[in-house]
N, CA, C and O of each residue as an XYZ file, in Angstrom:
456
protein
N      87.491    111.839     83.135
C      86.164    111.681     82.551
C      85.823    110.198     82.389
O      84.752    109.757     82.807
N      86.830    109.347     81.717
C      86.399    107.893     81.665
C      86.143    107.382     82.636
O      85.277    106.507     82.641
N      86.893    107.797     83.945
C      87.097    106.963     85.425
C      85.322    107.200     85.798
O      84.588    106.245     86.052
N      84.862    108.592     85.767
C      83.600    108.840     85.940
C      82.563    108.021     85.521
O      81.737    107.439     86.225
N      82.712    108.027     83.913
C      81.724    106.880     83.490
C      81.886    105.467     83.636
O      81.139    104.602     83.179
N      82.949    105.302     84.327
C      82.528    104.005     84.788
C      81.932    103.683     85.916
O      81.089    102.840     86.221
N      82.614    104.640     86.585
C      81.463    104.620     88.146
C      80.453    104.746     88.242
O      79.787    104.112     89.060
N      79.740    106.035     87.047
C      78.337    105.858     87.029
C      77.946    104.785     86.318
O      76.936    104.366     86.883
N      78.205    104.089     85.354
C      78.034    102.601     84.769
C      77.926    101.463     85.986
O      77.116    100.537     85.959
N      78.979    101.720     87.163
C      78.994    100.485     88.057
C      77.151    100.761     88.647
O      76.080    100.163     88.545
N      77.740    102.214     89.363
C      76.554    102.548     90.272
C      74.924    102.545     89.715
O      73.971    102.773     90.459
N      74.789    102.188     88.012
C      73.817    102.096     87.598
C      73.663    100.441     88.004
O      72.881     99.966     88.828
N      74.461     99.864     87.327
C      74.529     98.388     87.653
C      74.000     97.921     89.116
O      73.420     96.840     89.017
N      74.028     98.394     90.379
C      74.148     98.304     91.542
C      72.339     98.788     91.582
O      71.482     97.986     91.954
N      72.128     99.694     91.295
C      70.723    100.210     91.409
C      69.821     98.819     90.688
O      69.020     98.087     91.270
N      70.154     98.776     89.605
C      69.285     97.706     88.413
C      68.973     96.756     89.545
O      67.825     96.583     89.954
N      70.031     96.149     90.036
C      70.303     95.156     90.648
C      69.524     94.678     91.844
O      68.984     93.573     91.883
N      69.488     95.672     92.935
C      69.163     95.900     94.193
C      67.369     96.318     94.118
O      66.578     96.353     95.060
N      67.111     96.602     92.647
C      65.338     97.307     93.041
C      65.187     96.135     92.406
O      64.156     95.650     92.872
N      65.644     95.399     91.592
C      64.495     94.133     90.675
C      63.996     93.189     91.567
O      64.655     93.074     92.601
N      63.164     92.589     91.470
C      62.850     91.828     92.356
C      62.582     90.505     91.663
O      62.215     90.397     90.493
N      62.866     89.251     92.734
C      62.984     87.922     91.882
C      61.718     87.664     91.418
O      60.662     88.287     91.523
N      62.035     86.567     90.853
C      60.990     86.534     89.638
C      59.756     85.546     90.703
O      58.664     85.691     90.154
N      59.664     85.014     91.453
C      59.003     84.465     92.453
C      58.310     85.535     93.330
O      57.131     85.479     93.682
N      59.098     86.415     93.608
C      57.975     87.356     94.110
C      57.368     88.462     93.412
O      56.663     89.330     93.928
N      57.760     88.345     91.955
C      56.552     89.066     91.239
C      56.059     88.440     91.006
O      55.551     89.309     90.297
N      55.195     87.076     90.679
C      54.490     86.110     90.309
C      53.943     86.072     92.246
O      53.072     86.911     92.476
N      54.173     85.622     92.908
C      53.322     85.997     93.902
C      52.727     87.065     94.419
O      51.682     86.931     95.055
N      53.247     88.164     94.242
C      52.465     88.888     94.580
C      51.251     89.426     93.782
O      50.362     90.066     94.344
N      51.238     89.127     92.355
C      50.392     89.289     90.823
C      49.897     87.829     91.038
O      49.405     87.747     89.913
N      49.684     86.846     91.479
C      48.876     85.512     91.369
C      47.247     85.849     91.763
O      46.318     86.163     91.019
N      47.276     85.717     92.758
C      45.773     86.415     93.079
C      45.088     87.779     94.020
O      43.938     88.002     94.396
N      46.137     88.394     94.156
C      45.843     90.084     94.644
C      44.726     90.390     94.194
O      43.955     90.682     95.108
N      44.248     90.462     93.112
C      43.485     91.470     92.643
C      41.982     90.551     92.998
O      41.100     91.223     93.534
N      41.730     89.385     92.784
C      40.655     88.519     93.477
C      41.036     88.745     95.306
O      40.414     89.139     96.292
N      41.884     88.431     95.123
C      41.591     89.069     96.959
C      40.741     89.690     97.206
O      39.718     89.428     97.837
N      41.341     91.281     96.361
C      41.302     92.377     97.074
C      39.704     92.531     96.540
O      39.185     93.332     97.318
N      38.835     92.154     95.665
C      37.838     92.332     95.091
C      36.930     91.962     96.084
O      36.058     92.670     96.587
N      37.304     90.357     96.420
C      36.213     89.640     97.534
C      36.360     90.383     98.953
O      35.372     90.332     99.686
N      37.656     91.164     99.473
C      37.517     91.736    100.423
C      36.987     93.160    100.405
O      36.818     93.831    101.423
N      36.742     93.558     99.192
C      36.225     95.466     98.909
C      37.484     96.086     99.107
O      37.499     97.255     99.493
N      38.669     95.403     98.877
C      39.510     96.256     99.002
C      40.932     97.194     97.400
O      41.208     96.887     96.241
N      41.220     97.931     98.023
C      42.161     98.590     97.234
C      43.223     97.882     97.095
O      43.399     97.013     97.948
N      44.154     98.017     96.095
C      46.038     98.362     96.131
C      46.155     99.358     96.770
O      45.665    100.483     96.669
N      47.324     98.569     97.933
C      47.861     99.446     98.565
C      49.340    100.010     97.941
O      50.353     99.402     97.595
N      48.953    101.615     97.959
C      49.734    102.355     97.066
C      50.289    103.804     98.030
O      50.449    104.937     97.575
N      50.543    103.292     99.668
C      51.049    104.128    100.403
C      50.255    104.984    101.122
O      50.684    105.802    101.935
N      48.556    104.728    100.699
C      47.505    105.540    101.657
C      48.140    105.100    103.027
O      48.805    104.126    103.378
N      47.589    106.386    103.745
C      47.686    106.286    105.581
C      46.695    105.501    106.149
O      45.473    105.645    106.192
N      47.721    104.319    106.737
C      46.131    103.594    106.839
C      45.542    103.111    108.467
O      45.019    102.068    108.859
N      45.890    104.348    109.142
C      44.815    104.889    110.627
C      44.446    103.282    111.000
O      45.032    102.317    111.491
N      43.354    103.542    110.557
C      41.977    102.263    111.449
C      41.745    101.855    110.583
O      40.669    101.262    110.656
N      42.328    101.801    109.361
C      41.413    101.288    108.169
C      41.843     99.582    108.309
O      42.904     99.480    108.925
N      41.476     98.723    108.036
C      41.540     97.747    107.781
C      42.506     97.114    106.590
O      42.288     97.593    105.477
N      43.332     96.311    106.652
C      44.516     96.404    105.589
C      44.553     94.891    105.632
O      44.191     94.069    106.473
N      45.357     94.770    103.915
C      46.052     93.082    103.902
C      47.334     92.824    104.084
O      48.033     93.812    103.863
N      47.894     91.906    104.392
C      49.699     91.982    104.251
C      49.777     90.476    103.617
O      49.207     89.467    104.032
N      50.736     90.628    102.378
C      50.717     89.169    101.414
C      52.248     88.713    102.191
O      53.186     89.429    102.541
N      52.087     87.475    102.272
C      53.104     86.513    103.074
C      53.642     85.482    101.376
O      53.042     85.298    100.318
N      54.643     85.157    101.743
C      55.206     83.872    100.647
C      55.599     82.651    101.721
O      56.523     82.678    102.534
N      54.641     81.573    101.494
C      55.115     80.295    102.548
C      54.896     79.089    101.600
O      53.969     79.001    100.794
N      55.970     78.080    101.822
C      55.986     77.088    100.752
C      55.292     77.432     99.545
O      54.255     76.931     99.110
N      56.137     78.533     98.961
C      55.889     78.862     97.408
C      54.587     78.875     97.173
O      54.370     78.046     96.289
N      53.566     79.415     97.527
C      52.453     79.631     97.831
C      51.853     81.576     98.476
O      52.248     82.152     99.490
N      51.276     81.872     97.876
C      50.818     83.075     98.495
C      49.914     83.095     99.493
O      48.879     82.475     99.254
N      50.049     83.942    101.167
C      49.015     84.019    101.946
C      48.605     85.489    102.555
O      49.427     86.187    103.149
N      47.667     85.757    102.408
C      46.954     87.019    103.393
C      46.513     87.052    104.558
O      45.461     86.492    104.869
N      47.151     87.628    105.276
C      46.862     88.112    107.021
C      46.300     89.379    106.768
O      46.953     90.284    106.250
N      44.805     89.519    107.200
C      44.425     90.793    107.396
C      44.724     91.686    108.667
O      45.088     90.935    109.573
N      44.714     92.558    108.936
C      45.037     93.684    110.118
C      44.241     94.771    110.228
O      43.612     95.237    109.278
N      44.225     95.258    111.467
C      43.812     96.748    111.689
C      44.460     97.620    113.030
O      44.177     97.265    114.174
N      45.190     98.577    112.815
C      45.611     98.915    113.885
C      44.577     99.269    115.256
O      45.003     99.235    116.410
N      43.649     99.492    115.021
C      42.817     99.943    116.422
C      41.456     98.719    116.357
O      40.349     99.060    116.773
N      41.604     97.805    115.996
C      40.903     96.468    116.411
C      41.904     95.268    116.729
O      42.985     95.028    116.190
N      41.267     94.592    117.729
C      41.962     93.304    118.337
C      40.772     92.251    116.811
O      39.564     92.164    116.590
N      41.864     91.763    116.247
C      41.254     90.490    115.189
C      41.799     89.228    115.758
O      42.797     89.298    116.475
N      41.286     88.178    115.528
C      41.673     86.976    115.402
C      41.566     86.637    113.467
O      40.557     86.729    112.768
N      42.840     86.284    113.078
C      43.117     86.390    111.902
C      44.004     85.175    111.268
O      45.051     84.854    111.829
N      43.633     84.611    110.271
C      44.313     83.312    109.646
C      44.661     83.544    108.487
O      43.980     84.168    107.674
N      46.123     82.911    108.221
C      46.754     83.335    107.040
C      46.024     82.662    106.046
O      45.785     81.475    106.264
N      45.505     83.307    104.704
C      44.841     82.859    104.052
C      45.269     82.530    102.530
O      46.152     83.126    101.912
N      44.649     81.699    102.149
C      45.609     80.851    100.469
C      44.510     81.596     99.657
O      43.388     81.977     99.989
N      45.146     81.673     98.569
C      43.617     82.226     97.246
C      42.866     80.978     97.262
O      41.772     81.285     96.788
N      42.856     79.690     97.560
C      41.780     79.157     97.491
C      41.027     79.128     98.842
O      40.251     78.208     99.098
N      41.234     80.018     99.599
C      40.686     80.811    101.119
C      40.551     79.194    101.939
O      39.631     78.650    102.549
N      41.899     78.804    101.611
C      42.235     77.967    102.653
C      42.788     78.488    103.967
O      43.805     79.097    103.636
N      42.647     78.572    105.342
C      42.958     79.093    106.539
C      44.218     78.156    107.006
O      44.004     76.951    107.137
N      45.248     78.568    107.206
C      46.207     78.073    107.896
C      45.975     78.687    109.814
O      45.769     79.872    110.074
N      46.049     77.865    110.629
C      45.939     77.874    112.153
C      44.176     77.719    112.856
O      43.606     77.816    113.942
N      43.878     77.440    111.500
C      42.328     78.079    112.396
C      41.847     76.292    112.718
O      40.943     76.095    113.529
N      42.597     74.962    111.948
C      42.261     74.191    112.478
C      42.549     73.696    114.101
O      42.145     72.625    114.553
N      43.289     74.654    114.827
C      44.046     74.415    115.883
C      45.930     73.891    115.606
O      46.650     74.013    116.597
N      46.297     73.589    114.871
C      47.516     73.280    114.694
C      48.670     74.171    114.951
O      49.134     74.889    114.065
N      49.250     74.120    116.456
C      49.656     75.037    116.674
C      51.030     74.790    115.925
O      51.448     75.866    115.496
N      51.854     73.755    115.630
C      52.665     73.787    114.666
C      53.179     74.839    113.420
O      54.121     75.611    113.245
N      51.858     74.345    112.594
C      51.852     74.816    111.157
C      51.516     76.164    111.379
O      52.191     76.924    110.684
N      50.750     76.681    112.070
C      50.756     78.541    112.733
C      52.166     78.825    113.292
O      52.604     79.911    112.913
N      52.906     78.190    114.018
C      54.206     78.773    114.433
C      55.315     78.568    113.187
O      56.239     79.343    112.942
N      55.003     77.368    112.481
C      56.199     77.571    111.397
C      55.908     78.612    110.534
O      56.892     79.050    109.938
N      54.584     79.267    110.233
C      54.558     80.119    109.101
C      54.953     81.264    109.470
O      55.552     82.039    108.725
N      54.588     81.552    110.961
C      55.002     83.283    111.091
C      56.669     82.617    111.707
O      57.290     83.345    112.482
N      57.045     81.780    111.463
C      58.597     81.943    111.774
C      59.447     82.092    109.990
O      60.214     82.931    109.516
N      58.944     81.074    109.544
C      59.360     80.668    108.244
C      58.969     81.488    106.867
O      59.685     81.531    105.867
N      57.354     82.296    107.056
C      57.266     82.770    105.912
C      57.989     83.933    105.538
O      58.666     84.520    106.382
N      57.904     84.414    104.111
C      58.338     85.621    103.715
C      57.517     86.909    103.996
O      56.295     86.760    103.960
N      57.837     87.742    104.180
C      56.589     88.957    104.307
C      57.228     89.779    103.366
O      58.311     90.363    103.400
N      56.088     89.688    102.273
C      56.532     90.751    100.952
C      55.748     92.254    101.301
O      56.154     93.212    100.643
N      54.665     92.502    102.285
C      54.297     93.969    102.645
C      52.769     94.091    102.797
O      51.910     93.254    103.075
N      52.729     95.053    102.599
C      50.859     95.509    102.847
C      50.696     95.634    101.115
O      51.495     96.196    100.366
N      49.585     95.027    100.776
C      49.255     95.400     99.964
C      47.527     95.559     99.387
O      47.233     95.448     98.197
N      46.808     95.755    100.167
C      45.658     95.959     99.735
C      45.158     96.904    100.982
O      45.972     96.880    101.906
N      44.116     97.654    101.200
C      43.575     98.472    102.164
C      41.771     99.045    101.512
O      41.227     99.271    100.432
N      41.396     99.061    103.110
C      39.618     99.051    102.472
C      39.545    100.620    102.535
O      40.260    101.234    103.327
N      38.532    101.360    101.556
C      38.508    102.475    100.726
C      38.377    103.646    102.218
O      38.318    104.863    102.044
């Protein structure tokens, strides 16, 4: 019986552990989502199917939050975007566009239009 509760004690430990998420990417992803998603008409994405709908995906690049919008059945031309809707690549810099989709973080989809 003791041997048990410790394993379930470890295996709780292991769970805690593995779902928390650092404290940098809850502060980015809660920084400006919800102004995003307002100026774009869009939702939290909360696992809707999202077909043709038009969607956001939040990036983490130099400690900074950015949005790439998407749609599966449209061809976009699309720039990663800062909450102060600064455009990364759209000045031509093919550099700073190749370091971000090499270098940034991709924390997921999180917004989608209704």
């Amino acid at each position: 019986m003791r041997q048990q509760a410790i394993t379930s004690f470890i295996l709780i430990i292991f769970v805690f552990l593995f779902s928390a998420c650092d404290k940098e990417e809850v502060s980015c992803i809660n920084d400006c989502k919800d102004d995003y998603l307002s100026k774009h008409e869009m939702v939290s994405y909360s696992g809707q199917e999202i077909g043709c709908k038009t969607f956001v995906s939040l990036y983490e690049y130099k400690n900074k939050q950015y949005y790439v919008l998407g749609n599966h059945c449209a061809d976009m031309v699309v720039y990663p975007t800062d909450c102060d809707g600064n455009k990364l690549c759209e000045s031509g810099e093919d550099n700073v566009c190749k370091d971000f989709y090499k270098n940034a973080k991709y924390i997921g989809v999180v917004g989608i239009k209704e």
